[in-house]
C-alpha positions as CSV (number, residue, x, y, z in Angstrom):
1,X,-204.0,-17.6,-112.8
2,X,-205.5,-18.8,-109.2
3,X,-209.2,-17.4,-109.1
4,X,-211.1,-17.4,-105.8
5,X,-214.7,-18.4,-106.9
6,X,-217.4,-17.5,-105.0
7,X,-220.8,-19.7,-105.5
8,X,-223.8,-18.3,-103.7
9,X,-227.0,-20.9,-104.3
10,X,-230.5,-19.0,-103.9
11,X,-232.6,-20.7,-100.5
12,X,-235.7,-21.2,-102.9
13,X,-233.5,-23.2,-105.7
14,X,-231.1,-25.2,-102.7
15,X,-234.2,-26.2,-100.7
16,X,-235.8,-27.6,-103.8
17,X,-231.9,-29.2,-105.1
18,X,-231.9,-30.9,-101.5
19,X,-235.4,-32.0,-101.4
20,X,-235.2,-34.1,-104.9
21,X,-231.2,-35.4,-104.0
22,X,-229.7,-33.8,-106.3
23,X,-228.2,-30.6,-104.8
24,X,-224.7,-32.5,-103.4
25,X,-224.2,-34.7,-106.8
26,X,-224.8,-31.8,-108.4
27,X,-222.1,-29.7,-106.3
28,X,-220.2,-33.1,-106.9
29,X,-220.1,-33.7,-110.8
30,X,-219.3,-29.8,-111.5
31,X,-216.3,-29.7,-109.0
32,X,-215.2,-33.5,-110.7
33,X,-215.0,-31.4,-114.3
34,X,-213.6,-28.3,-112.7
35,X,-211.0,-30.0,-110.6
36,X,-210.6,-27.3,-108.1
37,X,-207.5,-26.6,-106.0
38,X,-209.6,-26.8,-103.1
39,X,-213.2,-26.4,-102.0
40,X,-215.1,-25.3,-98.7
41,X,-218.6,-24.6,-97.8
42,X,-220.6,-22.6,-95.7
43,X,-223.6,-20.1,-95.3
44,X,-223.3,-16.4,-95.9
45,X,-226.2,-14.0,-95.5
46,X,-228.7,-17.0,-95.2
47,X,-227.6,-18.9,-98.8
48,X,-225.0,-21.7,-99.1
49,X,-222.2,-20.5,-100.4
50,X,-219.2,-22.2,-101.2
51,X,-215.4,-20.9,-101.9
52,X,-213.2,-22.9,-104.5
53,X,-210.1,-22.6,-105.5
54,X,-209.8,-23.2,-109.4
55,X,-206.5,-22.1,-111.7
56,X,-207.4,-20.6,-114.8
57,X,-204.8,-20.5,-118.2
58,X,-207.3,-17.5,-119.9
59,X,-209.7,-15.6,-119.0
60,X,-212.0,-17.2,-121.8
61,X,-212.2,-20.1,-119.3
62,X,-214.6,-18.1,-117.0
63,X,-217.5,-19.1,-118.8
64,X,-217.0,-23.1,-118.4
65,X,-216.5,-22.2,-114.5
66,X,-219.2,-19.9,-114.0
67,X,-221.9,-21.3,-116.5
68,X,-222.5,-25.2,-114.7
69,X,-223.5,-23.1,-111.4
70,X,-225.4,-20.5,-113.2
71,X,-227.6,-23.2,-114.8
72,X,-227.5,-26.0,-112.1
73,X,-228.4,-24.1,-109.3
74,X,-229.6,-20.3,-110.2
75,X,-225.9,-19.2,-108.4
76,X,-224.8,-15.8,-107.8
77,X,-221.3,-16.4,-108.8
78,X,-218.2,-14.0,-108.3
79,X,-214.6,-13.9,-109.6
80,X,-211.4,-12.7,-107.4
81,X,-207.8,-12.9,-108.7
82,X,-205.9,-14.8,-105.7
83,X,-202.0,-15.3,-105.0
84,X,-200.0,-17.5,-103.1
85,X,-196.7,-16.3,-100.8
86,X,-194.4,-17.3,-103.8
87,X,-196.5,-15.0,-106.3
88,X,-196.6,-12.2,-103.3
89,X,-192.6,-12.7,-103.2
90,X,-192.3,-12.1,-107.8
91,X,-194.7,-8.7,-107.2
92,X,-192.2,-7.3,-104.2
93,X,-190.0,-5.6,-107.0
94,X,-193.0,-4.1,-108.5
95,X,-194.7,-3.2,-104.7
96,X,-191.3,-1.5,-103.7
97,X,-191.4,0.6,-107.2
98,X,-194.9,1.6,-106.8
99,X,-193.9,2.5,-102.8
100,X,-191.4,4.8,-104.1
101,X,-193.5,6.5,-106.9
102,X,-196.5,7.5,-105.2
103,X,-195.9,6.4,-101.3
């Protein structure tokens, strides 16, 4: 399952991560192990935040994902199911059913 992971690093804990050097190998080591689909950052309500792409076999894999950021960096870290046009395409029988059921 493709998960949408949301990584939102504290100012307090990225200032200090930047200051010592460590903040981007940081960033860089856990996205190595996680091996992410793809990965962007940016800043969202003042923190640095960053959106990656990571395909998960079971949920029991959301610990391993969320844990490195949790302990590295203090990150607020949030979860969101995500498809691509081909899944979209599978769920149209199950849209139009639920269309005709209780559109």
């Amino acid at each position: 399952m493709r998960i949408l992971l949301k990584v939102s690093i504290p100012v307090d804990v990225g200032n200090a991560r930047m200051k010592d050097g460590s903040l981007p190998k940081t960033i860089k080591t856990i996205l190595d192990e996680q091996k992410p689909e793809a990965a962007y950052f940016y800043e969202e309500a003042g923190k640095r935040t960053g959106l990656i792409v990571v395909d998960i076999q079971a949920p029991s894999q959301i610990p391993a994902i969320a844990e490195p950021w949790f302990l590295a960096f203090n990150a607020g870290v949030e979860f969101h199911p995500a498809m691509k046009v081909e899944d979209l395409e599978k769920a149209g029988p199950a849209i139009e059913q639920a269309v005709k059921k209780y559109g």
